[in-house]
TIDRENTOR-58547 format. One line per field, with one value per atom (N, C-alpha, C): residue in three letters; atom name; x, y, z. Coordinates in pm, whole numbers, plus 50000, padded with zeros to 5 digits. Example, Ala and Ser with C-alpha at 12.3 -4.5 7.8 and 13.67 -1.06 7.14 Angstrom:
aa = ALA, ALA, ALA, SER, SER, SER
at = N, CA, C, N, CA, C
x = 51319, 51230, 51320, 51285, 51367, 51290
y = 49431, 49550, 49670, 49775, 49894, 50003
z = 50780, 50780, 50780, 50708, 50714, 50787
//
This chain:
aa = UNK, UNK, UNK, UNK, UNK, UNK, UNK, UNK, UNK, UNK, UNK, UNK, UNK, UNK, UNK, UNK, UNK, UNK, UNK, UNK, UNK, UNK, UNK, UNK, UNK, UNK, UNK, UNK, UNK, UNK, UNK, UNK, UNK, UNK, UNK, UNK, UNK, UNK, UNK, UNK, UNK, UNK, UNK, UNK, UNK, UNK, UNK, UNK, UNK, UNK, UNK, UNK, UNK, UNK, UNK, UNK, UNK, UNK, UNK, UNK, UNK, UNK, UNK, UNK, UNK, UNK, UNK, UNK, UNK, UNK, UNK, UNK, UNK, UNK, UNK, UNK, UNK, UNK, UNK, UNK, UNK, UNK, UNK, UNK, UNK, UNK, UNK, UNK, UNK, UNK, UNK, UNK, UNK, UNK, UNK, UNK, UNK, UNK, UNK, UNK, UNK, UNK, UNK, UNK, UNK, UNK, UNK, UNK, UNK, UNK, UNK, UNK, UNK, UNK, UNK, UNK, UNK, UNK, UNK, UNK, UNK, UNK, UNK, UNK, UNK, UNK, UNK, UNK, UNK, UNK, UNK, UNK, UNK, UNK, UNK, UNK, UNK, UNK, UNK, UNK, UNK, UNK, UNK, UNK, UNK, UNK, UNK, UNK, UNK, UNK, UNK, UNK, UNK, UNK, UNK, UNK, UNK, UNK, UNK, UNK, UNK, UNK, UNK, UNK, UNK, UNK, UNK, UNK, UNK, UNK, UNK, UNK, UNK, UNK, UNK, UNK, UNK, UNK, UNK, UNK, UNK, UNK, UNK, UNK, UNK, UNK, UNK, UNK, UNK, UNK, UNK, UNK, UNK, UNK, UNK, UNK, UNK, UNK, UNK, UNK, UNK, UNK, UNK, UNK, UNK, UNK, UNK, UNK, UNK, UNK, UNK, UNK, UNK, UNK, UNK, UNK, UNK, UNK, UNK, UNK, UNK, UNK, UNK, UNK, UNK, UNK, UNK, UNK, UNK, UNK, UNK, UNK, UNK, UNK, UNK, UNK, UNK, UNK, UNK, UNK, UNK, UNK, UNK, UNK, UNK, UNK, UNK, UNK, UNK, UNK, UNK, UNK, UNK, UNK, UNK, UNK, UNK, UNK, UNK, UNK, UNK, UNK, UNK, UNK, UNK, UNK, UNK, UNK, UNK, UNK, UNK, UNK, UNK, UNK, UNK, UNK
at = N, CA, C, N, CA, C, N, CA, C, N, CA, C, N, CA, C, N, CA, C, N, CA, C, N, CA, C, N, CA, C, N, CA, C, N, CA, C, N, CA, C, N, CA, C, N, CA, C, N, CA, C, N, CA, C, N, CA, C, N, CA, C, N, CA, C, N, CA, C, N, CA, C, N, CA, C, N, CA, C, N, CA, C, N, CA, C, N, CA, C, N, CA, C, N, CA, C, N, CA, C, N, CA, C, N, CA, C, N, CA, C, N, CA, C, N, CA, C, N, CA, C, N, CA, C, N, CA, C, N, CA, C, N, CA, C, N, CA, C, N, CA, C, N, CA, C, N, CA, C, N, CA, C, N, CA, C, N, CA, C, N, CA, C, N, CA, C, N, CA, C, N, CA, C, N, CA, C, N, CA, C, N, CA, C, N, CA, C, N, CA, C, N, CA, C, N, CA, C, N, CA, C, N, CA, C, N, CA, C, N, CA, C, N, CA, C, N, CA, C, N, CA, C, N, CA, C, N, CA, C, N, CA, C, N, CA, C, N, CA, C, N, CA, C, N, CA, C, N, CA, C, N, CA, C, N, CA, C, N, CA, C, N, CA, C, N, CA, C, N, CA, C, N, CA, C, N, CA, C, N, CA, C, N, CA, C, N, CA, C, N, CA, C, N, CA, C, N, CA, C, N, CA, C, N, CA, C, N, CA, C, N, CA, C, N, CA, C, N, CA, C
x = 09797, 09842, 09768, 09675, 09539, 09598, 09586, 09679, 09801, 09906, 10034, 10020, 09917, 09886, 09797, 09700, 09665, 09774, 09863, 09992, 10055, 10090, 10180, 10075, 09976, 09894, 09855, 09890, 09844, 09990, 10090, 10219, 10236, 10165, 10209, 10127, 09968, 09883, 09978, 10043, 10137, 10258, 10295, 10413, 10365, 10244, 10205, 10149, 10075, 10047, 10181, 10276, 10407, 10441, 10470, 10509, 10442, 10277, 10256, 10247, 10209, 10294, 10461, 10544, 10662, 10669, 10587, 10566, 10536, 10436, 10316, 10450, 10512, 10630, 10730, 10758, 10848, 10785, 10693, 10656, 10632, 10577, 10598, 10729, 10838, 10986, 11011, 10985, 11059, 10961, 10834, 10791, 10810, 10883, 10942, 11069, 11155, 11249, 11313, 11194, 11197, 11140, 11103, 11035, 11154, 11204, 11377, 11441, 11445, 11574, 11534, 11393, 11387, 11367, 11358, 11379, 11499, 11628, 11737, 11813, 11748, 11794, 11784, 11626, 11602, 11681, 11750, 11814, 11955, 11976, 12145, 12138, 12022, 12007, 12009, 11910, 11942, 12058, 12152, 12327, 12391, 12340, 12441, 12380, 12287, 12256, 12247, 12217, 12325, 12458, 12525, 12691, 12695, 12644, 12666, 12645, 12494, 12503, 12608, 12622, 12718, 12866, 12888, 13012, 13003, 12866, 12861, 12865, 12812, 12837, 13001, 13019, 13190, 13274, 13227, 13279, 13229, 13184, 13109, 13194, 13225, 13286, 13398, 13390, 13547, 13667, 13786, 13928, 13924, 14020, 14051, 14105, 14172, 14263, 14400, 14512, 14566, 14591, 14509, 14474, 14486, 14434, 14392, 14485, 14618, 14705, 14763, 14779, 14844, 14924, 15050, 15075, 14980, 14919, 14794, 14670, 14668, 14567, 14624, 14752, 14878, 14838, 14816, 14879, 14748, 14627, 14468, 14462, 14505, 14482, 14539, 14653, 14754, 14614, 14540, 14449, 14357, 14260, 14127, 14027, 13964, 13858, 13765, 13671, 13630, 13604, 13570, 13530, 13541, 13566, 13561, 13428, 13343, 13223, 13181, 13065, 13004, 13015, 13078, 13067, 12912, 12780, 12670, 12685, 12758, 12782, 12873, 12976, 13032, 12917, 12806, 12733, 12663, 12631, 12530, 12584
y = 12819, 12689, 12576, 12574, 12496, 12471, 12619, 12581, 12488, 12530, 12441, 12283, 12271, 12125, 12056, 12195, 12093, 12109, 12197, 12184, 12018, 11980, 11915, 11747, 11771, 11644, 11647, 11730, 11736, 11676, 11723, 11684, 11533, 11483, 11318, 11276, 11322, 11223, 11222, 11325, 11330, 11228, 11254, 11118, 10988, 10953, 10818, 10750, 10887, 10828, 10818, 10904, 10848, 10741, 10660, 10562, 10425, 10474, 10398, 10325, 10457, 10457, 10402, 10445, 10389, 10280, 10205, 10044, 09998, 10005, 10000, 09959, 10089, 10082, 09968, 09970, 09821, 09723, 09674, 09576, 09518, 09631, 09620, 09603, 09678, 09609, 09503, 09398, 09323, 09205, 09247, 09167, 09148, 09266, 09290, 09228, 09225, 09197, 09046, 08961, 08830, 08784, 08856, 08786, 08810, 08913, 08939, 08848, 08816, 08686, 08608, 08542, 08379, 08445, 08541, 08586, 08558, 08625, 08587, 08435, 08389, 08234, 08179, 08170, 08082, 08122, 08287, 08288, 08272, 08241, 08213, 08038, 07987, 07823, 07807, 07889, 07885, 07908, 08012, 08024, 07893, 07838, 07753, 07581, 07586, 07500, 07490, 07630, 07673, 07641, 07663, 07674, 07513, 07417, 07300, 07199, 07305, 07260, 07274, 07389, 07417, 07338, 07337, 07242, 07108, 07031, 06901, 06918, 06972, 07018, 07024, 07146, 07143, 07026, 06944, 06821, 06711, 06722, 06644, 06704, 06790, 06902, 06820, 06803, 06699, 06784, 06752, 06784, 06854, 06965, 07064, 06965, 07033, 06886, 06919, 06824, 06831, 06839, 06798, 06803, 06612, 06546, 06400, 06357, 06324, 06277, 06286, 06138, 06185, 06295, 06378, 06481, 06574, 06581, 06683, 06733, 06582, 06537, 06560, 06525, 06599, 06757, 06848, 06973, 07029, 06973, 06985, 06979, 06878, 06849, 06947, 06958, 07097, 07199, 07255, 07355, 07344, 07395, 07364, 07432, 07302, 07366, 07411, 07427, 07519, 07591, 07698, 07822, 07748, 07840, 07763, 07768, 07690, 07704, 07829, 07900, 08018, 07946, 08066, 08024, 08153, 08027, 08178, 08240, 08193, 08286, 08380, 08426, 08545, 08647, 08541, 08666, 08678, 08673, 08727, 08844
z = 95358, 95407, 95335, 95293, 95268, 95066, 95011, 94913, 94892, 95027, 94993, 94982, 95098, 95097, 94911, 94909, 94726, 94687, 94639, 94563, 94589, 94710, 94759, 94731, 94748, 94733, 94555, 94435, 94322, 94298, 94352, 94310, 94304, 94447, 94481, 94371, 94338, 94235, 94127, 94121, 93957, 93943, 94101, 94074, 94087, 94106, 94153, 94017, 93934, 93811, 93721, 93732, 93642, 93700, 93814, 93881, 93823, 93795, 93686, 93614, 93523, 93340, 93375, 93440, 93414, 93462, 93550, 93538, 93458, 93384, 93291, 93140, 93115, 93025, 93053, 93184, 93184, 93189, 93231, 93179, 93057, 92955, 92787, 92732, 92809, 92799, 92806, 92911, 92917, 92845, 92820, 92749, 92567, 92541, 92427, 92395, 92517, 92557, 92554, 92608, 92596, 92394, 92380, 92238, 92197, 92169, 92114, 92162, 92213, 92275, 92227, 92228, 92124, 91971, 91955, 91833, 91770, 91864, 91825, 91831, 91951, 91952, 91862, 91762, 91660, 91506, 91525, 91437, 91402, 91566, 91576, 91563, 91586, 91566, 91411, 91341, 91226, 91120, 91168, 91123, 91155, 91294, 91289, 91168, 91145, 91072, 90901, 90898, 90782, 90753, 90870, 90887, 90868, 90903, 90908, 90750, 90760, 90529, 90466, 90452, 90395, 90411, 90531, 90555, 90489, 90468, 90459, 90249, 90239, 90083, 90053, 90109, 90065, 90086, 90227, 90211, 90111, 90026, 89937, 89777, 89752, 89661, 89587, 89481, 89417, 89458, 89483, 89509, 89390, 89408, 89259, 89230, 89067, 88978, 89052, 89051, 89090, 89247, 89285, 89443, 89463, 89346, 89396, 89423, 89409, 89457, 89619, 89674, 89787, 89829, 89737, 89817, 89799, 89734, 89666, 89815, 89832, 89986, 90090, 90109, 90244, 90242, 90120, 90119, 90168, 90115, 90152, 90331, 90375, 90523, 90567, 90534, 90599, 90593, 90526, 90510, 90571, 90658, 90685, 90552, 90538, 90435, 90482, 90602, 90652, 90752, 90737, 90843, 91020, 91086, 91190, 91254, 91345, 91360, 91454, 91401, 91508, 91675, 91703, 91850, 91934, 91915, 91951, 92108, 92177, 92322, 92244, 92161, 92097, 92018, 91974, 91894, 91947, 92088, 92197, 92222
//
Protein backbone atom coordinates (compact mmCIF):
# COMPACT_ATOMS: atom_id res chain seq x y z
CA UNK A 1 0.00 0.00 0.00
CA UNK A 2 2.82 2.35 1.15
CA UNK A 3 4.49 1.65 -2.32
CA UNK A 4 1.27 2.59 -4.32
CA UNK A 5 1.15 5.80 -2.60
CA UNK A 6 5.27 6.65 -3.62
CA UNK A 7 4.28 5.53 -7.08
CA UNK A 8 1.23 7.83 -7.11
CA UNK A 9 3.03 10.85 -5.31
CA UNK A 10 6.42 10.31 -7.81
CA UNK A 11 3.84 10.43 -10.58
CA UNK A 12 2.21 13.94 -9.39
CA UNK A 13 6.09 15.43 -8.80
CA UNK A 14 6.44 14.31 -12.54
CA UNK A 15 3.42 16.03 -13.73
CA UNK A 16 3.90 19.16 -11.76
CA UNK A 17 7.43 19.51 -13.02
CA UNK A 18 6.17 19.06 -16.77
CA UNK A 19 3.39 21.59 -15.89
CA UNK A 20 6.31 23.64 -15.47
CA UNK A 21 8.57 23.30 -18.15
CA UNK A 22 5.41 23.52 -20.28
CA UNK A 23 4.74 26.94 -18.80
CA UNK A 24 8.16 27.84 -18.75
CA UNK A 25 7.98 26.91 -22.84
CA UNK A 26 5.00 29.13 -23.33
CA UNK A 27 6.04 31.77 -22.05
CA UNK A 28 9.28 31.71 -24.37
CA UNK A 29 6.50 31.39 -27.05
CA UNK A 30 4.77 34.06 -26.82
CA UNK A 31 7.61 36.03 -26.10
CA UNK A 32 9.02 34.90 -29.42
CA UNK A 33 5.85 35.39 -30.71
CA UNK A 34 5.44 39.05 -30.15
CA UNK A 35 9.05 39.94 -31.50
CA UNK A 36 7.76 38.16 -34.79
CA UNK A 37 4.92 40.33 -35.11
CA UNK A 38 6.88 43.69 -34.90
CA UNK A 39 9.27 41.89 -36.83
CA UNK A 40 6.85 41.50 -39.45
CA UNK A 41 5.09 44.83 -39.04
CA UNK A 42 8.29 46.78 -39.75
CA UNK A 43 8.68 44.69 -42.77
CA UNK A 44 5.30 44.97 -44.18
CA UNK A 45 5.81 48.99 -43.35
CA UNK A 46 8.75 48.71 -45.25
CA UNK A 47 7.01 47.01 -48.69
CA UNK A 48 4.68 49.44 -48.40
CA UNK A 49 7.17 52.32 -48.65
CA UNK A 50 8.97 50.76 -51.14
CA UNK A 51 5.69 50.28 -53.02
CA UNK A 52 5.23 53.99 -52.77
CA UNK A 53 8.99 54.87 -54.26
CA UNK A 54 8.65 53.19 -56.70
CA UNK A 55 5.26 54.48 -57.72
CA UNK A 56 6.53 58.10 -57.38
CA UNK A 57 9.52 57.27 -59.82
CA UNK A 58 7.37 55.66 -62.44
CA UNK A 59 5.29 58.63 -62.11
CA UNK A 60 8.17 60.79 -62.86
CA UNK A 61 9.25 58.27 -66.00
CA UNK A 62 8.91 60.20 -69.62
CA UNK A 63 5.73 58.87 -71.67
CA UNK A 64 7.03 56.17 -74.24
CA UNK A 65 7.32 57.93 -77.76
CA UNK A 66 4.35 58.06 -79.15
CA UNK A 67 2.44 58.15 -76.03
CA UNK A 68 2.81 62.27 -75.85
CA UNK A 69 0.05 63.10 -77.69
CA UNK A 70 -3.38 63.60 -76.39
CA UNK A 71 -4.79 60.39 -77.77
CA UNK A 72 -1.51 58.81 -76.77
CA UNK A 73 -2.40 60.25 -72.95
CA UNK A 74 -6.30 59.09 -73.34
CA UNK A 75 -4.93 55.48 -74.15
CA UNK A 76 -2.31 55.78 -70.98
CA UNK A 77 -5.21 56.81 -68.52
CA UNK A 78 -7.30 54.01 -69.87
CA UNK A 79 -4.22 51.84 -68.27
CA UNK A 80 -3.22 51.96 -64.74
CA UNK A 81 0.41 52.44 -64.57
CA UNK A 82 0.66 50.99 -61.39
CA UNK A 83 0.40 47.94 -59.28
CA UNK A 84 -2.36 48.21 -57.08
CA UNK A 85 -1.30 49.02 -53.49
CA UNK A 86 -0.42 46.03 -50.83
CA UNK A 87 -3.27 45.63 -48.88
CA UNK A 88 -1.04 44.44 -45.31
CA UNK A 89 -4.30 42.96 -43.49
CA UNK A 90 -4.09 40.30 -46.79
CA UNK A 91 -0.42 39.58 -46.06
CA UNK A 92 -1.09 38.96 -42.47
Amino acid sequence: MISEFQDLSDKIEQLAALVGSLRHENAQLRQTNLLLNEVNTALLERLVEAQRRIEAVIEQLPLPAGLDTEEGAETLDAEPRTAAPLDSEATR
